[in-house]
Backbone as JSON Lines, residues from 0, in Angstrom:
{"i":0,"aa":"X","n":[-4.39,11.01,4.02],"ca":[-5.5,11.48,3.22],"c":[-5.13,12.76,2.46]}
{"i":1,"aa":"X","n":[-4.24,13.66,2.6],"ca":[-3.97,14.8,2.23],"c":[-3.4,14.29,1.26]}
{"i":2,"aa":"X","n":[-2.32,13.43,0.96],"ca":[-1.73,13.05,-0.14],"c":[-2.81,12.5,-1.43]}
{"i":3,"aa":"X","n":[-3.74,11.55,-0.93],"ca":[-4.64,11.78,-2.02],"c":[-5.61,12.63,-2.35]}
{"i":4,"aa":"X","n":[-5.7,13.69,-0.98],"ca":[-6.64,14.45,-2.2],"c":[-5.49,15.5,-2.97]}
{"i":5,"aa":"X","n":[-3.98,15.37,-3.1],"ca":[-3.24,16.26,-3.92],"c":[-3.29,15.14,-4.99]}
{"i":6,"aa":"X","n":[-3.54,13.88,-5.25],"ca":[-3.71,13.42,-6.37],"c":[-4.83,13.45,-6.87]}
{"i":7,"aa":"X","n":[-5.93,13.91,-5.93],"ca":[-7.42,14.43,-6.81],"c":[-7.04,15.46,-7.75]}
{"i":8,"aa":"X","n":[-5.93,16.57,-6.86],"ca":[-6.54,17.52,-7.36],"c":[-5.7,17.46,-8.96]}
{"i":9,"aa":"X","n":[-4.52,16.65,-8.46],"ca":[-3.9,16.41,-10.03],"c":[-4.69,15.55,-10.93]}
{"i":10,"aa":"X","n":[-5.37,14.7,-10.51],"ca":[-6.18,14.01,-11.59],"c":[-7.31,15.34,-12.05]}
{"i":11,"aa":"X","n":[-8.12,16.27,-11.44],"ca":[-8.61,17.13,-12.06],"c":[-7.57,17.87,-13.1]}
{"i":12,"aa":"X","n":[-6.37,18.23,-12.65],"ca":[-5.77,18.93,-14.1],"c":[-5.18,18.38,-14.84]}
{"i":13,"aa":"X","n":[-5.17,17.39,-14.75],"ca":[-4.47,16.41,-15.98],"c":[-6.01,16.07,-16.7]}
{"i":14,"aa":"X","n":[-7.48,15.92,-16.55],"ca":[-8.41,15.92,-17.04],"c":[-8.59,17.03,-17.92]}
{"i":15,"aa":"X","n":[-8.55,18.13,-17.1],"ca":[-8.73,19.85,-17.94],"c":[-7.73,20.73,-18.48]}
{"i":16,"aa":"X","n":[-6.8,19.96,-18.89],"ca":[-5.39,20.17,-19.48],"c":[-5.91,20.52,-20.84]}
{"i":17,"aa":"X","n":[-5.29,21.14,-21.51],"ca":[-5.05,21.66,-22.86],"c":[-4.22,21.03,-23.31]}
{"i":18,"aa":"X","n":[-3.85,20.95,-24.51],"ca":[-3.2,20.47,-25.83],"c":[-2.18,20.86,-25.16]}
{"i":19,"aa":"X","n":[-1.11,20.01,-25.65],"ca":[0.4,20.82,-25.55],"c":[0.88,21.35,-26.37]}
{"i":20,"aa":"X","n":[1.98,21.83,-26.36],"ca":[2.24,23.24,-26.9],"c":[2.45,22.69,-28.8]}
{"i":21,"aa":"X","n":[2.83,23.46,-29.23],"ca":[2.62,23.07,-31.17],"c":[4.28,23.38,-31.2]}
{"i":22,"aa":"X","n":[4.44,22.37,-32.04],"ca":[6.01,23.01,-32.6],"c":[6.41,23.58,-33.17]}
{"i":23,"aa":"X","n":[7.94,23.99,-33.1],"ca":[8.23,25.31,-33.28],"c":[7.87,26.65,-32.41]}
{"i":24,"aa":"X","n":[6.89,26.14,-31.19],"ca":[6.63,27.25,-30.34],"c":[7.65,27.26,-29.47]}
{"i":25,"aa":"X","n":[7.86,28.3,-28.7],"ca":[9.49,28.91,-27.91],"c":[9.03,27.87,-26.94]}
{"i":26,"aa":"X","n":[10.47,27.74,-26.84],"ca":[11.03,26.55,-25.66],"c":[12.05,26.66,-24.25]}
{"i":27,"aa":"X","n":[11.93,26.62,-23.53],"ca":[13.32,27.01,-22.37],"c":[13.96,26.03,-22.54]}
{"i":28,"aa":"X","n":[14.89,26.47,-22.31],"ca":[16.15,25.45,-22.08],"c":[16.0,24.53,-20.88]}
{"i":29,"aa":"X","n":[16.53,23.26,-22.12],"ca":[15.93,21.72,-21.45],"c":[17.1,21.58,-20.19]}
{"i":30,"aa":"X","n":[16.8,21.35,-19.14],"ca":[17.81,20.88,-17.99],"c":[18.61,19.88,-18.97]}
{"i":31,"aa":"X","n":[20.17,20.34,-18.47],"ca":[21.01,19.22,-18.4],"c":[21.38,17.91,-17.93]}
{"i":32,"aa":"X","n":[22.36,17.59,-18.35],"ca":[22.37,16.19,-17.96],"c":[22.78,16.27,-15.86]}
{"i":33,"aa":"X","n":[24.23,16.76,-16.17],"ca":[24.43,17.04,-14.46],"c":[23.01,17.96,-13.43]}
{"i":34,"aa":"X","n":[22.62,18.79,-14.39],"ca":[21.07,19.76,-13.44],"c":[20.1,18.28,-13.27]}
{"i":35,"aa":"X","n":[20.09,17.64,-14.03],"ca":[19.02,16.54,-13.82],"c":[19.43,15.37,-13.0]}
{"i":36,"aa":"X","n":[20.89,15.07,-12.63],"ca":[21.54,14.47,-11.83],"c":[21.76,14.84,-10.45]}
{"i":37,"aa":"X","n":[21.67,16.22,-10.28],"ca":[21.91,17.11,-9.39],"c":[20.4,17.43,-8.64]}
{"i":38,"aa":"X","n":[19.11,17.19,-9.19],"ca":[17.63,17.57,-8.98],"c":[17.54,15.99,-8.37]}
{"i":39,"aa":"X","n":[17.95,14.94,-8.58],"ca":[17.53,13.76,-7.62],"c":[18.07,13.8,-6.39]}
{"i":40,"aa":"X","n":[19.21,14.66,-6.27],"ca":[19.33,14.92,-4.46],"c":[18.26,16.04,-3.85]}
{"i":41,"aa":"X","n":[17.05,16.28,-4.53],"ca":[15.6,17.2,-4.03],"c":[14.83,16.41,-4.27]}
{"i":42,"aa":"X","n":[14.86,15.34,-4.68],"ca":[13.5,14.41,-5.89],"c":[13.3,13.46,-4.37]}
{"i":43,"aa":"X","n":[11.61,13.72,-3.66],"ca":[11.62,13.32,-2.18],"c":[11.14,11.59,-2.88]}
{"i":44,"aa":"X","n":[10.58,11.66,-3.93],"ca":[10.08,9.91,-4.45],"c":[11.46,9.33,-4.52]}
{"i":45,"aa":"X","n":[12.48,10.15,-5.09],"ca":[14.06,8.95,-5.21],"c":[14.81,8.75,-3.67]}
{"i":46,"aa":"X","n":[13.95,9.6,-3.08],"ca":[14.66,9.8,-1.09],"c":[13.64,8.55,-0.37]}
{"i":47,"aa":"X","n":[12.46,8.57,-0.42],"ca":[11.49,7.6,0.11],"c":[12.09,6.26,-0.34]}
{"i":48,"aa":"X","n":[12.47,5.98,-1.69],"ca":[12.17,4.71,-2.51],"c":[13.57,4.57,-1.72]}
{"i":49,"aa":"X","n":[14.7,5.32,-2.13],"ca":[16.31,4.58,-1.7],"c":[16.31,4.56,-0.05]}
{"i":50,"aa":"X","n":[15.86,5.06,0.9],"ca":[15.65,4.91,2.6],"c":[14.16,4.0,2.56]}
{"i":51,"aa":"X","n":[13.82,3.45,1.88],"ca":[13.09,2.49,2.13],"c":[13.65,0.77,1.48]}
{"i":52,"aa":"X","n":[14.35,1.34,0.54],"ca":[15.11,-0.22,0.0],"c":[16.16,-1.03,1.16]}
{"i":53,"aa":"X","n":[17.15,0.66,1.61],"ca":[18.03,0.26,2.67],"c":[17.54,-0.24,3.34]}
{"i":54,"aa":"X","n":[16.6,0.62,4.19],"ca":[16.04,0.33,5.49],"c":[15.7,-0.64,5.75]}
{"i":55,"aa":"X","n":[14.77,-1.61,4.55],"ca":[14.09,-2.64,4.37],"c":[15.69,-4.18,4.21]}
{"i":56,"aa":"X","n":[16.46,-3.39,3.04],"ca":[16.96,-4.61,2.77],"c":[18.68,-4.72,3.18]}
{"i":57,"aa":"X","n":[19.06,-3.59,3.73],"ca":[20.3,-3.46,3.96],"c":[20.82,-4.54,4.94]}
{"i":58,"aa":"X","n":[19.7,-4.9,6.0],"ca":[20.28,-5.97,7.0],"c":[20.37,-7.57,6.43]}
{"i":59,"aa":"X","n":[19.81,-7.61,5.17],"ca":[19.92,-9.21,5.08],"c":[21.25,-9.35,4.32]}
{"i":60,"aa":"X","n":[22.15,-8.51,3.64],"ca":[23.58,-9.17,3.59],"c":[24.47,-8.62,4.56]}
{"i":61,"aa":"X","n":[25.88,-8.92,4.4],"ca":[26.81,-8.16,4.57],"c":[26.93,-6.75,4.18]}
{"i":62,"aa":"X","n":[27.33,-5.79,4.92],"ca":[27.49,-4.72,4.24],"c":[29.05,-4.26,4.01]}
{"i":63,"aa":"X","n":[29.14,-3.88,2.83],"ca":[28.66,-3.12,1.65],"c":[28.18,-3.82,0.54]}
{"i":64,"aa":"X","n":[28.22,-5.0,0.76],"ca":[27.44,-5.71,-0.46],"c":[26.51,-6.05,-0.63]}
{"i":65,"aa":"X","n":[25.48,-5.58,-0.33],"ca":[24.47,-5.7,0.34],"c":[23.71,-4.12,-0.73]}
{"i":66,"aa":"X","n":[24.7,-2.56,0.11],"ca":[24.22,-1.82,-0.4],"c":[24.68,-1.55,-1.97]}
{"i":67,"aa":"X","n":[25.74,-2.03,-2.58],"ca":[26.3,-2.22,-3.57],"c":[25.0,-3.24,-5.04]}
{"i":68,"aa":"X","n":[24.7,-3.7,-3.99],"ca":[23.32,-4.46,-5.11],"c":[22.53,-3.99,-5.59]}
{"i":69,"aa":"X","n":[22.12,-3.31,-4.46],"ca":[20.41,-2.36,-4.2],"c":[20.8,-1.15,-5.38]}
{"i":70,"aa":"X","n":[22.27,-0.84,-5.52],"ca":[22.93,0.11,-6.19],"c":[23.18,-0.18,-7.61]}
{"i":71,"aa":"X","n":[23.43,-1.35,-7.69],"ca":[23.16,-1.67,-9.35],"c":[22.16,-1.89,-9.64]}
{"i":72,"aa":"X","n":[21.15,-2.97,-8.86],"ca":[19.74,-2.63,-9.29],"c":[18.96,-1.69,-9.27]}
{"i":73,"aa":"X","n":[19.09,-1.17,-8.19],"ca":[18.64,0.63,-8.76],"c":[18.59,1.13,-9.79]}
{"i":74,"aa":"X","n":[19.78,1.05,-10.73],"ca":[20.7,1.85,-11.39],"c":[20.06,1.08,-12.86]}
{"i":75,"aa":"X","n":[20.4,-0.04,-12.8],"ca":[19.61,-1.26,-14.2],"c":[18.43,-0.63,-14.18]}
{"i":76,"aa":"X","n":[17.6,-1.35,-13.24],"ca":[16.23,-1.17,-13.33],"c":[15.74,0.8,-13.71]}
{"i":77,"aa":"X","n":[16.35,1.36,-13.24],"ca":[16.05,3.13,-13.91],"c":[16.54,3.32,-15.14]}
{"i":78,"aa":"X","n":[17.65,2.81,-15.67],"ca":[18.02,2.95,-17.24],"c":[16.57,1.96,-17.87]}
{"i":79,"aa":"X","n":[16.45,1.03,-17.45],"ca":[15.37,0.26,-18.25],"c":[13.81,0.72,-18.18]}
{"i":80,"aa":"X","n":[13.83,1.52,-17.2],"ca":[12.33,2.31,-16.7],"c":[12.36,3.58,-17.63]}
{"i":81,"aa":"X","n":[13.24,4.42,-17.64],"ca":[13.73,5.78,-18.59],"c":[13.34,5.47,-19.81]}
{"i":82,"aa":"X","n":[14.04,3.98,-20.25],"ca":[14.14,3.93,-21.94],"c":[12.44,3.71,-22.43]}
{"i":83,"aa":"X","n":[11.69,2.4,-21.43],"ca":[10.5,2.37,-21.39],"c":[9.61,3.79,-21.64]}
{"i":84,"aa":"X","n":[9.7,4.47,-20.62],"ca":[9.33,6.05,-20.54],"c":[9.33,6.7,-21.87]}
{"i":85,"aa":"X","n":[10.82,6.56,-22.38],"ca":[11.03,7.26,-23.42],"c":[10.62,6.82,-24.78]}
{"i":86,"aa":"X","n":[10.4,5.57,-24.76],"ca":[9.81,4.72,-26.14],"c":[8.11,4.9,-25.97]}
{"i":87,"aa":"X","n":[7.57,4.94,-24.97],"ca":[5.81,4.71,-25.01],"c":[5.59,6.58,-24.93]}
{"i":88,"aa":"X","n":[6.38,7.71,-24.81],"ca":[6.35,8.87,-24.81],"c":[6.53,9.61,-25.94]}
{"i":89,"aa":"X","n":[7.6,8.48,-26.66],"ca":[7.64,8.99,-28.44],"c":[6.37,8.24,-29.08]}
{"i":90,"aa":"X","n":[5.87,6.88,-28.73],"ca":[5.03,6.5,-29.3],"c":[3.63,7.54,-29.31]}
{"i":91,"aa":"X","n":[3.28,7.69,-27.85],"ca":[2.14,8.43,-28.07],"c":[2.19,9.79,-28.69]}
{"i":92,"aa":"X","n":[3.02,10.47,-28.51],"ca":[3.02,11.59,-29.56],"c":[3.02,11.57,-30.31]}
{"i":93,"aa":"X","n":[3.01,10.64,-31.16],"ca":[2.4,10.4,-32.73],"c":[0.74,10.06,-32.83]}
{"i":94,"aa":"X","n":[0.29,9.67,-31.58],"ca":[-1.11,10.0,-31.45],"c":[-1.82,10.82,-31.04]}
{"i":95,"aa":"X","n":[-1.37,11.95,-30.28],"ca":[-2.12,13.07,-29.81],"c":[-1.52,13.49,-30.86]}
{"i":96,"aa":"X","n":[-1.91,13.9,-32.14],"ca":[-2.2,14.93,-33.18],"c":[-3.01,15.9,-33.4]}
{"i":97,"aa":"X","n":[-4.78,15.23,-32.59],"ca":[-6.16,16.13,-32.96],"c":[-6.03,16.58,-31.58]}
{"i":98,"aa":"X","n":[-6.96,17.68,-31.04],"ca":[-7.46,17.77,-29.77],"c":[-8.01,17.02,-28.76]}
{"i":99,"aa":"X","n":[-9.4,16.09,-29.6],"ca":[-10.16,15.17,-29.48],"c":[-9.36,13.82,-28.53]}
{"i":100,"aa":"X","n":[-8.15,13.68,-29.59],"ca":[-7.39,12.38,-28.73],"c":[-6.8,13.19,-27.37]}
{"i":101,"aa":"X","n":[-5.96,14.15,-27.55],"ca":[-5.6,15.07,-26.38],"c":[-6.47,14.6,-25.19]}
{"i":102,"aa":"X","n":[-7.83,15.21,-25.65],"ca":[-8.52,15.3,-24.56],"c":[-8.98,14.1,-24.19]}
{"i":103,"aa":"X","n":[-9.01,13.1,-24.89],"ca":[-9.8,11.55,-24.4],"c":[-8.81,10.72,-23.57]}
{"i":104,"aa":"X","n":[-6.94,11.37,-23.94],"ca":[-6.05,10.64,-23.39],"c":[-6.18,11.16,-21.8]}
{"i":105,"aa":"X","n":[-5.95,12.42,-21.8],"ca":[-5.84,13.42,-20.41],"c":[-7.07,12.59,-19.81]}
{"i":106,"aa":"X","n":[-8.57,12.54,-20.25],"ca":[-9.53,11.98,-19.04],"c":[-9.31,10.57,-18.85]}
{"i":107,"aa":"X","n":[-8.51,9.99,-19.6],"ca":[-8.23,8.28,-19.49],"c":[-7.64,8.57,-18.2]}
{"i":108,"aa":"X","n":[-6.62,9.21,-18.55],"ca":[-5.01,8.99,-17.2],"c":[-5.99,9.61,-16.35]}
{"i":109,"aa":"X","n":[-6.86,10.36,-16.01],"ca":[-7.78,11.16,-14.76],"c":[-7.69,9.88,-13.91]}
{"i":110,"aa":"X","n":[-9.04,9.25,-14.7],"ca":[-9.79,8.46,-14.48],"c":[-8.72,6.95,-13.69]}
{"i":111,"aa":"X","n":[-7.83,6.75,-14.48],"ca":[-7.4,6.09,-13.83],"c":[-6.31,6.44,-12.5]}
{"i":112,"aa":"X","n":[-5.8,7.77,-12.56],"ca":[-5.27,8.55,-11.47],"c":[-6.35,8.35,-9.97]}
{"i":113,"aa":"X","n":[-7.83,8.21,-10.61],"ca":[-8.56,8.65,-9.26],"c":[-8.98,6.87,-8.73]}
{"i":114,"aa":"X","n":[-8.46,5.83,-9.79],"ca":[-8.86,4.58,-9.58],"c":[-7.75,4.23,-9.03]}
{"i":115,"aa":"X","n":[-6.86,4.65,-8.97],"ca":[-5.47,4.02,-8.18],"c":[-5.52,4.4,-6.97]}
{"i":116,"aa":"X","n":[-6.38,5.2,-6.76],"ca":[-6.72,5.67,-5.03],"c":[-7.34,4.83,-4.17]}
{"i":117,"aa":"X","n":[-8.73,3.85,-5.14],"ca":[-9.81,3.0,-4.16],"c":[-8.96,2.72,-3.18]}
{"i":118,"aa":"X","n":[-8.12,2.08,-3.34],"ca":[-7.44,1.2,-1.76],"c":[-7.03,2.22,-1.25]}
{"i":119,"aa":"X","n":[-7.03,3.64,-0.95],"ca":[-6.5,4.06,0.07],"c":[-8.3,4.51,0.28]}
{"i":120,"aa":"X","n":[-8.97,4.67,0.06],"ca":[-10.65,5.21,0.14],"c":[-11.04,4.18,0.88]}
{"i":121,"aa":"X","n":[-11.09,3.04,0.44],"ca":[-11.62,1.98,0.83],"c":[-11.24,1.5,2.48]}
{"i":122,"aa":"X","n":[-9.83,1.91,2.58],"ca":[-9.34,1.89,3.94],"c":[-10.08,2.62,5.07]}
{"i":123,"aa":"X","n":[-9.62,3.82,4.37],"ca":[-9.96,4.95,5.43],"c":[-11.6,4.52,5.72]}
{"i":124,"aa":"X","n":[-12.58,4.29,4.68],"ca":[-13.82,3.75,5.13],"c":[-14.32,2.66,5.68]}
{"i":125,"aa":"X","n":[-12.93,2.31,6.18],"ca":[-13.28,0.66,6.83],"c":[-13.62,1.15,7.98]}
């Protein structure tokens, strides 16, 4: 339950979020390629997902071929998830232009942030 109410409380600030920043406004320096390669040995969602693939699927082949799969599909499937990411991320920034959309997009994603929860609500109230 603690885990979703830290996604309440993120669906509240992704609701009451402000515009993002305007361009040409100062920028930090974007992580690198190795800093961003180097941040998935801290990244606890890429630690859960890969000790749960093993865990789950490592015993039905031989090993190492077995973990060698899980390792290219991993690997496919995140280049093809990234590029996705990166194509519907350039797309919408050509639509948050006004505030208005800003703000109607931010309470969309809320709204559906706090609807991806029912099944864990619904549990706990069983």
């Amino acid at each position: 339950m603690s885990g979703a109410a830290y996604l309440l409380y993120l669906a509240w600030q992704i609701a009451t979020a402000g515009a993002p920043e305007q361009e040409g406004a100062a920028h930090g320096r974007p992580i690198t390629f190795l800093e961003g390669a180097a941040f998935q040995w801290v990244n606890p969602k890429g630690w859960v997902m890969a000790v749960g693939a093993v865990s789950t699927y490592a015993a039905v082949a031989t090993f190492p071929g077995n973990v060698l799969l899980i390792t290219f599909l991993f690997g496919t499937l995140g280049i093809l998830s990234s590029a996705t990411w990166l194509g519907f991320g350039t797309s919408l920034r050509q639509l948050l232009k006004s505030p208005r959309t800003v703000r109607a997009v931010n309470i969309g994603m809320a709204v559906l942030l706090v609807a991806s929860l029912w099944p864990i609500f619904a549990d706990a109230w069983r």
